[in-house]
C-alpha positions in Angstrom: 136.2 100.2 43.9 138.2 97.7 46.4 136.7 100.2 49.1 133.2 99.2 48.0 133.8 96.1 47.9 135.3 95.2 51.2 132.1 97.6 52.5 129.8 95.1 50.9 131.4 92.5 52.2 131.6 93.6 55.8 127.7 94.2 55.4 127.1 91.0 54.0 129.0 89.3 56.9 126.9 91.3 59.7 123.7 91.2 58.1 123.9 86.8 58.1 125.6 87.9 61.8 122.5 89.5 62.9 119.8 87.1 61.4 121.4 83.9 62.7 121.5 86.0 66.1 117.9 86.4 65.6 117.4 83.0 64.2 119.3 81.6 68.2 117.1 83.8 70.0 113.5 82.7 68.3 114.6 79.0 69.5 111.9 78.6 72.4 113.4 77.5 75.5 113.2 74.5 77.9 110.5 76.1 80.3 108.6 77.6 76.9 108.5 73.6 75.6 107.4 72.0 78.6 104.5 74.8 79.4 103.3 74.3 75.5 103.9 70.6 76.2 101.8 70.3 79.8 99.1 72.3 78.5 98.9 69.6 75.5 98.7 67.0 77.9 96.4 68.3 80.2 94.3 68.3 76.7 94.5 64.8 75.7 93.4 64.1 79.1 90.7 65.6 79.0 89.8 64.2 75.4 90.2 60.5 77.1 93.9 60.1 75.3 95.0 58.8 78.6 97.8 56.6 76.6 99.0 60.1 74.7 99.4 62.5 77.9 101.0 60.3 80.3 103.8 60.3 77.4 103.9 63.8 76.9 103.5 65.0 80.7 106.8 62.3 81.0 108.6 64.6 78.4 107.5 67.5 80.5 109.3 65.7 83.4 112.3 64.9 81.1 112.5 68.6 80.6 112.2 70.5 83.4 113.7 68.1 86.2 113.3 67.9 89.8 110.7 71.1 89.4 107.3 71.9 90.4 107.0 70.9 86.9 108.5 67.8 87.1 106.4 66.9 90.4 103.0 67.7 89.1 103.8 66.1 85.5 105.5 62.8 87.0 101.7 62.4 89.1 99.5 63.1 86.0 101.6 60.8 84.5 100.7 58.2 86.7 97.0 59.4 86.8 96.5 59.2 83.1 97.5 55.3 83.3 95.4 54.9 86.3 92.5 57.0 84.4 92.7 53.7 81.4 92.9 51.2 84.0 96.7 50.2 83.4 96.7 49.4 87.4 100.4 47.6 87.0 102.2 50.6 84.9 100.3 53.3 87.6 101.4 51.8 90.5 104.8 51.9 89.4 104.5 55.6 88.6 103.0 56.6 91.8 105.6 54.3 93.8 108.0 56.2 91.5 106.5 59.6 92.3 106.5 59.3 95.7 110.7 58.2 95.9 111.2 60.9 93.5 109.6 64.0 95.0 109.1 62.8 98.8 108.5 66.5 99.6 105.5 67.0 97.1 102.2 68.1 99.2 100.3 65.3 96.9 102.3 62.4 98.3 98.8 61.5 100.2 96.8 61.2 96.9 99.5 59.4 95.3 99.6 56.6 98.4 95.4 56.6 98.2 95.5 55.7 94.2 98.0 52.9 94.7 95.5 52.0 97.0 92.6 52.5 94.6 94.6 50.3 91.6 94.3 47.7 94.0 90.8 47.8 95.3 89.2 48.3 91.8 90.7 44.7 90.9 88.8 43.4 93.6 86.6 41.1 91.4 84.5 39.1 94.0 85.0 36.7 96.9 86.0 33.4 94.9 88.7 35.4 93.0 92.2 36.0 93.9 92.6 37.7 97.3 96.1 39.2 96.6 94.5 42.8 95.1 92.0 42.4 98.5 95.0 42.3 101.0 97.6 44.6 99.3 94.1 47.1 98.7 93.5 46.9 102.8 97.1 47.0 103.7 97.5 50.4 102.0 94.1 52.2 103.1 95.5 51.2 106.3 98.8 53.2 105.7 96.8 55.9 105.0 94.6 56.3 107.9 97.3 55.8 109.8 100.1 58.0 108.3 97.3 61.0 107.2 94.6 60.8 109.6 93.4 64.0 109.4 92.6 63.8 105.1 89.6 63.3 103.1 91.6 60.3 101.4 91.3 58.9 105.7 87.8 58.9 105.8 87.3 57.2 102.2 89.8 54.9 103.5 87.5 54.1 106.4 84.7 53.4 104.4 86.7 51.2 101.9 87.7 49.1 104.4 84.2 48.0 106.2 83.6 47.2 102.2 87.1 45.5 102.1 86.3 43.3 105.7 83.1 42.0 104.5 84.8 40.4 101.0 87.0 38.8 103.3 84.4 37.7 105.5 82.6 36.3 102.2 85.4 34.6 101.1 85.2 33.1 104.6 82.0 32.1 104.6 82.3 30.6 100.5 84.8 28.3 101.8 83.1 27.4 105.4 80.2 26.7 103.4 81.9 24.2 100.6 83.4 22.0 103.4 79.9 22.0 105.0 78.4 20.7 101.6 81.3 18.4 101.6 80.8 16.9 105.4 84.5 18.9 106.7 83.2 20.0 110.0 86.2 20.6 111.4 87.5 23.2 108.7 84.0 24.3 108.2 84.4 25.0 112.4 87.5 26.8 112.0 86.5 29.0 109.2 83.0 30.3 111.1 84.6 30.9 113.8 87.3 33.3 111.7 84.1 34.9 110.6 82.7 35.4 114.2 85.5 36.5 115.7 87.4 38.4 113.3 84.6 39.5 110.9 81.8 40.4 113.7 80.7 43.7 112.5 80.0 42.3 108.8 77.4 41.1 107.3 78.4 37.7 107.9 78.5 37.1 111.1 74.6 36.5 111.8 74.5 33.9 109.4 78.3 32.3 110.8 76.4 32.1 114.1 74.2 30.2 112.3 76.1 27.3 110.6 77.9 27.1 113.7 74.7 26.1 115.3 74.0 23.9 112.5 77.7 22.2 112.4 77.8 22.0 116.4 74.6 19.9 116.4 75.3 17.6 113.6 78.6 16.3 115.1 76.9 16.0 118.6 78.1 18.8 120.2 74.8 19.9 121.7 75.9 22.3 124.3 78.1 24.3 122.4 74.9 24.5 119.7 73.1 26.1 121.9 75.8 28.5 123.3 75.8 29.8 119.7 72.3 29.7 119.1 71.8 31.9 122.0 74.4 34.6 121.1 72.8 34.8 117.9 69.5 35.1 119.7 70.6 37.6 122.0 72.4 39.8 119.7 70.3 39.3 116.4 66.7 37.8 117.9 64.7 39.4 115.1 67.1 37.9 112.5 66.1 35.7 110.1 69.2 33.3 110.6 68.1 33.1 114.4 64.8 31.8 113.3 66.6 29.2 111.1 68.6 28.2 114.6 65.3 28.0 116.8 64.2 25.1 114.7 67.5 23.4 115.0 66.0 22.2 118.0 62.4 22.8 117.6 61.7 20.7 114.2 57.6 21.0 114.1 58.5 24.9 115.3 56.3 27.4 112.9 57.3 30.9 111.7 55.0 33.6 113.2 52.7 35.9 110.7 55.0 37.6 108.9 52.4 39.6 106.8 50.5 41.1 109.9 54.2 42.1 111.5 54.7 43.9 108.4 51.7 46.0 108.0 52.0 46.9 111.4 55.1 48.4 110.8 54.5 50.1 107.6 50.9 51.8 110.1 53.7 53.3 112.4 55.7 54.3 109.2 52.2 55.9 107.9 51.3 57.1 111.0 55.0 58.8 111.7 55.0 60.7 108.2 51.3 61.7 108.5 52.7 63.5 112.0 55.0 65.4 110.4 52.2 67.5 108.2 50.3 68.3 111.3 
C-alpha cells in the first residue's frame, strides 16, 4: 500500500512537472510579441489610428532593440505622428531615429520628412518665417548630402516654391513702407528682391517699384536704369508697361484684344497643322 502511494505521488509530482514545462514553453517570445505587435500597428495605420501605432510600433522598438526591428519601428513611429500632423513630436522622432540607427538605409527619408514638418507649416508670407528658413535649410542638406535621390529632386522643386515666399514676404514689406512714404527701406527691400530673389516671380514687379520709388525721391537716372532692365529683360511684361508711363503720363496701352486673337490664330492654326 505505501508502495502505491509513493507511486502516486511521484506521478502526481511529474505530471504538474510536465504541464508547467508545457505551460513555460507556450509563453510566446520577444520576437513572437513584437511581429504580432508590428503587424498590429502597420493596421491602425492603415485604419488612420496614427495616435495608436506610433505607440505600439514604440513597444516594438522597446522589444527588440537596436534591430532591423527596432530601426523600421522607431521611423513608423515617427511617420504615424507626422501622418496626424504632430510636426513638433515627429521631428523629434525622426532627429531621434537618425542618432539612434545612423546606419539605417532610410536615414535620407527620415532627413526629407523633417524637412517636410517644416514646409507644411509654411502658412503664407505675412506669417512667421521660422518654419520657411529651418524648411529651406534642410532641403538644402539634402540636396547636398544625397544628390543622387528622388527626395533631391523634390527638394529642388521645394525650394524655387520656398524662394518665391521669401521673395513675397519681401515684396509685402517693400510695399507697406511704400504706402507709408519709407523710401529708403522700401529701396533696400526691392533691391533684396532683385538681387537675391531674380528668378521668382517677384522680381518683374521689384523692377517695377524700384522705378516708381527712384522717380518720386528725384532720382531720375537711376529710374530709368531700372526701367530699362525691366524693359530689356521683361519688355512684354505688364509691370514694364506700368514703368513706360512713369515717364510718359498721357502714354496709351496698345490693343490688347487684337494681340490676343492673333495669338490664339497661330495657336489654331498650329493645332489644325498637326491633323494634316
Amino acid at each position: 500500500m505505501f508502495k502505491k502511494n509513493l507511486i502516486l505521488l511521484l506521478l502526481t509530482f511529474l505530471v504538474f512537472s510536465c504541464a508547467k514545462e508545457e505551460q513555460v514553453s507556450l509563453e510566446p517570445t520577444d520576437e513572437e510579441m513584437a511581429i504580432s505587435t508590428y503587424a498590429e500597428a502597420i493596421e491602425s495605420l492603415k485604419k488612420g489610428d496614427a495616435f495608436y501605432a506610433a505607440k505600439k510600433f514604440r513597444e516594438v522598438e522597446s522589444l527588440l532593440p537596436q534591430t532591423e526591428w527596432a530601426a523600421k519601428s522607431s521611423l513608423l513611429a515617427a511617420y504615424a505622428e507626422y501622418s496626424r500632423n504632430a510636426y513638433t513630436k515627429s521631428i523629434f522622432s525622426f532627429e531621434r531615429h537618425i542618432n539612434n540607427y545612423p546606419a539605417d538605409r532610410n536615414i535620407p527619408y527620415a532627413h526629407y520628412l523633417i524637412a517636410m514638418c517644416f514646409y507644411e507649416q509654411i502658412l503664407d508670407e505675412k506669417k512667421d518665417l521660422e518654419p520657411l528658413l529651418k524648411s529651406k535649410k534642410k532641403f538644402e542638406f539634402l540636396i547636398a548630402e544625397f544628390p543622387n535621390t528622388d527626395y533631391a529632386i523634390d527638394a529642388r522643386f521645394k525650394l524655387d516654391l520656398i524662394q518665391n515666399q521669401l521673395a513675397a514676404k519681401e515684396m509685402s514689406i517693400a510695399r507697406y513702407y511704400m504706402k507709408t512714404e519709407k523710401w529708403i527701406p522700401a529701396l533696400n527691400r526691392l533691391k533684396k528682391v532683385v538681387n537675391k530673389y531674380d528668378r521668382t516671380v517677384f522680381v518683374e514687379e521689384a523692377l517695377h517699384r524700384l522705378v516708381e520709388v527712384y522717380y518720386k525721391i528725384g532720382l531720375v537716372e537711376e529710374s530709368k536704369q531700372a526701367a530699362l532692365i525691366l524693359g530689356y529683360n521683361y519688355g512684354s511684361s505688364a509691370w514694364y508697361e506700368q514703368s513706360y508711363k512713369v515717364f510718359n503720363k498721357k502714354y496709351r496701352p496698345q490693343n490688347i484684344q487684337r494681340d490676343k486673337k492673333r495669338e490664339l490664330g497661330l495657336v489654331r492654326r498650329t493645332i489644325k497643322g498637326l491633323f494634316n
